[in-house]
C-alpha positions in Angstrom: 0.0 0.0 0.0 2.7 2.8 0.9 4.6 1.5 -2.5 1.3 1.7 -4.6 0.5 5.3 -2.2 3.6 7.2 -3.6 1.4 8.0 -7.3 -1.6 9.5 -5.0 -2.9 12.5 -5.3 -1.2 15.0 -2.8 -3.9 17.3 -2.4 -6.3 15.0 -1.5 -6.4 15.7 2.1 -9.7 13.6 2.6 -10.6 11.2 5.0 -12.9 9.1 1.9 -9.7 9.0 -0.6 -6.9 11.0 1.0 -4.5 11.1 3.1 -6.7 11.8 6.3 -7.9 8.3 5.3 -4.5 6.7 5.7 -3.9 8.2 8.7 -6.8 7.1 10.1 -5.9 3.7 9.0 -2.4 3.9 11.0 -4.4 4.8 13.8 -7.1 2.0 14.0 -3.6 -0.4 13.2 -2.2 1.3 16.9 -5.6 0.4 18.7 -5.0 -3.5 17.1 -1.1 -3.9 17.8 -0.2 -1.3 20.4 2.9 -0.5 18.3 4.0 3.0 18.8 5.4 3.0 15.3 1.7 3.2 13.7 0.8 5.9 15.8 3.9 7.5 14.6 2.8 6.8 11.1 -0.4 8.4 11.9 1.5 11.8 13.2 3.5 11.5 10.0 0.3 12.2 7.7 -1.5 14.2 10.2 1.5 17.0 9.9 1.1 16.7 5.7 -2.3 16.8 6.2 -2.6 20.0 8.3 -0.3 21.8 6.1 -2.5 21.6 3.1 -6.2 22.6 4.3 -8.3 24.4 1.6 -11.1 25.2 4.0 -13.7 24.7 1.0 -15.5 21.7 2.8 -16.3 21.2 6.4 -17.3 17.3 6.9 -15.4 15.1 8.4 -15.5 12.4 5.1 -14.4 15.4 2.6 -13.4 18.2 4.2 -10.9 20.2 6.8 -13.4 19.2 9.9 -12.0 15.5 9.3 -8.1 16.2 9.3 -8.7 18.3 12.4 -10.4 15.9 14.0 -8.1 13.1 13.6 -5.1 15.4 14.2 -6.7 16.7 17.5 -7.3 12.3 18.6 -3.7 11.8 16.9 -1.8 14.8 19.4 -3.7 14.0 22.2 -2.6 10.5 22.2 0.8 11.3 21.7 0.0 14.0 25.0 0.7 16.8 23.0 -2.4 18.5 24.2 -1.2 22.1 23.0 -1.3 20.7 19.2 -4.8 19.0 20.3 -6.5 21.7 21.5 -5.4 23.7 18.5 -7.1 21.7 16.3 -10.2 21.6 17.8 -10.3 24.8 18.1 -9.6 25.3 14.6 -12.3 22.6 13.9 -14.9 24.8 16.5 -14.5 28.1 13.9 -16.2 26.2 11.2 -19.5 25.9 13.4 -20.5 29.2 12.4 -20.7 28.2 8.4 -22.4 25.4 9.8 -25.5 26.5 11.5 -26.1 29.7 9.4 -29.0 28.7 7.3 -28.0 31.2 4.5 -24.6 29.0 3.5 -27.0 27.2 1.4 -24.9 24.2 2.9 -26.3 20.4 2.3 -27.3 18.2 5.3 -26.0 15.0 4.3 -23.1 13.4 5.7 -20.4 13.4 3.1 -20.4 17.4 2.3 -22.8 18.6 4.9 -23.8 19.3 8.2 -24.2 15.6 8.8 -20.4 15.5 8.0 -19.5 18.2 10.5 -21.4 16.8 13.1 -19.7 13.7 13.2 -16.5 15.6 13.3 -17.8 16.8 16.9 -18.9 13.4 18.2 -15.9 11.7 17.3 -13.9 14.1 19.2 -16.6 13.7 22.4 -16.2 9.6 21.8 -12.2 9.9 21.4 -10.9 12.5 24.1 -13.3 13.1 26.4 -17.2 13.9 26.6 -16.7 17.2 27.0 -14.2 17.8 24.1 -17.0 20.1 22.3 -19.7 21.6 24.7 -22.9 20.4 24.2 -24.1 23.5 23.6 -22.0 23.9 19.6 -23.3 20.6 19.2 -27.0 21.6 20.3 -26.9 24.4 17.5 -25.8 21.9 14.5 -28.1 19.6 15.5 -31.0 22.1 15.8 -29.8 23.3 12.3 -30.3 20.0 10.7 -33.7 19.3 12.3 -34.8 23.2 11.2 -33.7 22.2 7.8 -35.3 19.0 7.6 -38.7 20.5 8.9 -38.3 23.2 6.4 -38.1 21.2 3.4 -40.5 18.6 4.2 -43.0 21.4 4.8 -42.1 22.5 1.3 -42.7 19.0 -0.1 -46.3 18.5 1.9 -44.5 15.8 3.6 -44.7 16.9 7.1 -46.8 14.2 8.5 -45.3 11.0 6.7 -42.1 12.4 7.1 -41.4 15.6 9.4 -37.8 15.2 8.1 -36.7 15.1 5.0 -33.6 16.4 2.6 -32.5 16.7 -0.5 -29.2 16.8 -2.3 -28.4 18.6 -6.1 -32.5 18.5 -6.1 -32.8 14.6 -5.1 -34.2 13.7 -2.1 -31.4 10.6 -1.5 -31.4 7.8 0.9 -28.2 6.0 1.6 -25.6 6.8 3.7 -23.4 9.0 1.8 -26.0 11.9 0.3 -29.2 10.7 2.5 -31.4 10.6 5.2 -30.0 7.4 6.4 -26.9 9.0 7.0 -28.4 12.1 8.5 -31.0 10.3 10.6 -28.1 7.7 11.7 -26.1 10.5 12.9 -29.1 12.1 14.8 -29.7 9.1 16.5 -26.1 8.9 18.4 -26.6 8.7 22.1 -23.4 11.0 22.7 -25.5 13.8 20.4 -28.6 13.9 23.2 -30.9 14.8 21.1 -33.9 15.1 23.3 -36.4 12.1 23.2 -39.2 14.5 21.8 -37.3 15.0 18.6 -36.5 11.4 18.4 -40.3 10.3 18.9 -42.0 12.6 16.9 -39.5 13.7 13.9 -36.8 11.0 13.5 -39.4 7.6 14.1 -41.7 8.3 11.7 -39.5 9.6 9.4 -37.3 6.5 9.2 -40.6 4.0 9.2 -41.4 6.3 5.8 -38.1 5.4 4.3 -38.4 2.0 5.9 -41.7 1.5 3.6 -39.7 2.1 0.5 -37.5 -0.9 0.5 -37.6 -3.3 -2.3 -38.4 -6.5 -2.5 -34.7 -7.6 -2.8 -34.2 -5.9 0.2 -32.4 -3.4 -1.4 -33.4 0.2 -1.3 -33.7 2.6 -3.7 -30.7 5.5 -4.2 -33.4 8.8 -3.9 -37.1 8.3 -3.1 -38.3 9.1 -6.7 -36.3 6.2 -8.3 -37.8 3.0 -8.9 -34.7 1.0 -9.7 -33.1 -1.7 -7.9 -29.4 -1.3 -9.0 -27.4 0.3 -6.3 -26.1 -1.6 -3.3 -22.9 0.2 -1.6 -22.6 2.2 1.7 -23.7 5.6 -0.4 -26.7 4.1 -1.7 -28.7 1.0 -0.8 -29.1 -1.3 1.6 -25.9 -1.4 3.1 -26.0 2.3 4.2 -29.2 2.4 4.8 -28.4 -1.2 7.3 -26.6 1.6 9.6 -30.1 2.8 10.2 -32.2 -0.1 10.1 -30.1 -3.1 11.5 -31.2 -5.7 8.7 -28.5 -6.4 6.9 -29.2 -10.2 6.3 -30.6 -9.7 2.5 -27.9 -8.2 1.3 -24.9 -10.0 2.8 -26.4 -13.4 1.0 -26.6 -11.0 -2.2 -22.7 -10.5 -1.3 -22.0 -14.2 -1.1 -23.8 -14.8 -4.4 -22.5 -12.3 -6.3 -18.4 -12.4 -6.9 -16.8 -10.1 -8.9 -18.6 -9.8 -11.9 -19.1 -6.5 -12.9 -16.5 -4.6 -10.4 -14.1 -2.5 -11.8 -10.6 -1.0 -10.4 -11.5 1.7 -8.2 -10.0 5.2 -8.8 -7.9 5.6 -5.8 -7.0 1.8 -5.4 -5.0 2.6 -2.1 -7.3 5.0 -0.1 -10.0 4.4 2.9 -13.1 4.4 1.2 -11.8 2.8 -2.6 -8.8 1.1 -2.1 -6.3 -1.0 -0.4 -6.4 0.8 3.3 -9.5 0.0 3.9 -9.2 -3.8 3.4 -6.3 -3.6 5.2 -8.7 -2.2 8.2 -11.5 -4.3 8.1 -9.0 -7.2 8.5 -7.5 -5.1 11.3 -11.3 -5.7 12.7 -11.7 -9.0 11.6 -9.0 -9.6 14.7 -10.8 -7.9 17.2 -14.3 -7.4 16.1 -15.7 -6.8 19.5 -14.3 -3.6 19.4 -15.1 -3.6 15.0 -16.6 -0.5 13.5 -17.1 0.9 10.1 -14.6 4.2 10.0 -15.0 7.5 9.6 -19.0 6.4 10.2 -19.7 4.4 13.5 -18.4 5.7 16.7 -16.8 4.3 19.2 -17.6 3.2 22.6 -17.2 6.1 25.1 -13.8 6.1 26.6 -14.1 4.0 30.3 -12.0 6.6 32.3 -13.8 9.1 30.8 -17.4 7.9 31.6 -16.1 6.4 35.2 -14.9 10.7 35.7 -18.7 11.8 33.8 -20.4 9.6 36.0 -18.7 10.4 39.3 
């Protein structure tokens, strides 16, 4: 992978086909082994990374939120909190962009708010609970929730589905430019959204979506398409499984399928396309108690943490 990583891009500080990818990679490699030298590795890419921000995007997946993020976990497991607390504080100036509803900004997880949010509740899952106040994280949520309500009052959805978002015009489902995405991420307990919003906004909105499955078991990429041809974490099932926890159709479609039809993806060695992230899902294979889908699923809350939180 580092052989086949020296033709990369090097602008591409991403975490979906970048470099924050690969050092996220290095860092899930130091939680397997305990080897100082991946966390080193880690450092290494995080310093490139920093260097280069273009502070165009603000998620986590595709923008600067996600190489501040990982930098901030990176430093402060090395105890370099200085360095740490820069970045989250550099990460914290983006919140204004973020709630303001006139930065005509997407909701959805890969260039959206969606995106940024998971930036915050990684840091709250990987330092400490109180990494971000709950109070920045309050106003993104209640931006996503106000701009769901809005646009499923402009669609005369409100009552089959309070929230609902759309995406270059298409009102998508997976993972990646959808409600299951957003709605996954609203659902984190470390986010506290209130149980109100979560009974009478999220619920019924996710039993709408829930009724559009096929009969595969797939689901469709947007609401308005009617064809059962997509099944990859950005659209389909398996993003939408995040949501739903039935994931049973489509991991016999896996088995059944091969590789007919797959193609060389267009960065072979990055997190999302390529090489790193085979290498960590067998990194989880070895410990999958403790498994998780990157850059996506959080982690468990850190013990000392929640011991000193519940003390």
């Amino acid at each position: 992978m580092e052989e086949g990583l020296k033709t990369a891009d090097p602008h591409d500080c991403s975490a979906y086909t970048g470099w924050t990818g690969i050092a996220l990679l290095y860092l899930q490699l130091y939680r397997v082994t305990k080897k100082q030298s991946h966390l080193q590795r880690s450092l290494d890419y995080v310093k490139r990374i920093l260097r280069n921000l273009n502070g165009r995007r603000v998620t986590f997946l595709c923008g600067d939120a996600g190489p501040l993020a990982v930098g901030a976990v990176v430093y402060h497991m090395l105890k370099n909190e200085t360095e740490s607390k820069e970045c989250v504080a550099r990460l914290l100036q983006l919140q204004r962009t973020v709630v303001s509803m006139d930065a005509e900004l997407p909701d959805e997880l890969l260039y959206g708010r969606a995106g940024y949010l998971y930036a915050l509740l990684y840091l709250n899952t990987e330092i400490a609970s109180d990494t971000v106040p709950q109070s920045i994280i309050k106003e993104v949520i209640d931006a996503i929730i106000e701009s769901g309500k809005n646009f499923s009052k402009e669609e005369r959805k409100t009552e089959r589905c309070p929230l609902l978002y759309q995406w270059h015009r298409k009102q998508y489902v997976g993972a990646a430019h959808g409600v299951a995405g957003i709605y996954y991420m609203l659902m984190q307990p470390i986010a506290n959204v209130d149980q109100e919003t979560l009974t009478e906004l999220v619920k019924p909105s996710i039993d709408y979506v829930r009724h559009k499955k096929f009969r595969s078991g797939n689901y469709p990429s947007s609401l308005s398409n009617e064809t059962d041809r997509l099944v990859h974490w950005c659209h389909g099932a398996p993003g939408v499984i995040h949501m739903l926890m039935q994931a049973y159709k489509f991991a016999e479609w896996c088995l059944e399928y091969g590789a007919h039809g797959c193609r060389i993806p267009d960065r072979p060695y990055s997190l999302f396309e390529g090489m790193a992230g085979a290498i960590h899902f067998l990194s989880d294979i070895s410990v999958p108690e403790t498994s998780r889908f990157p850059a996506f699923e959080l982690g468990p809350q850190r013990r000392e943490d929640k011991m000193e939180h519940d003390s």
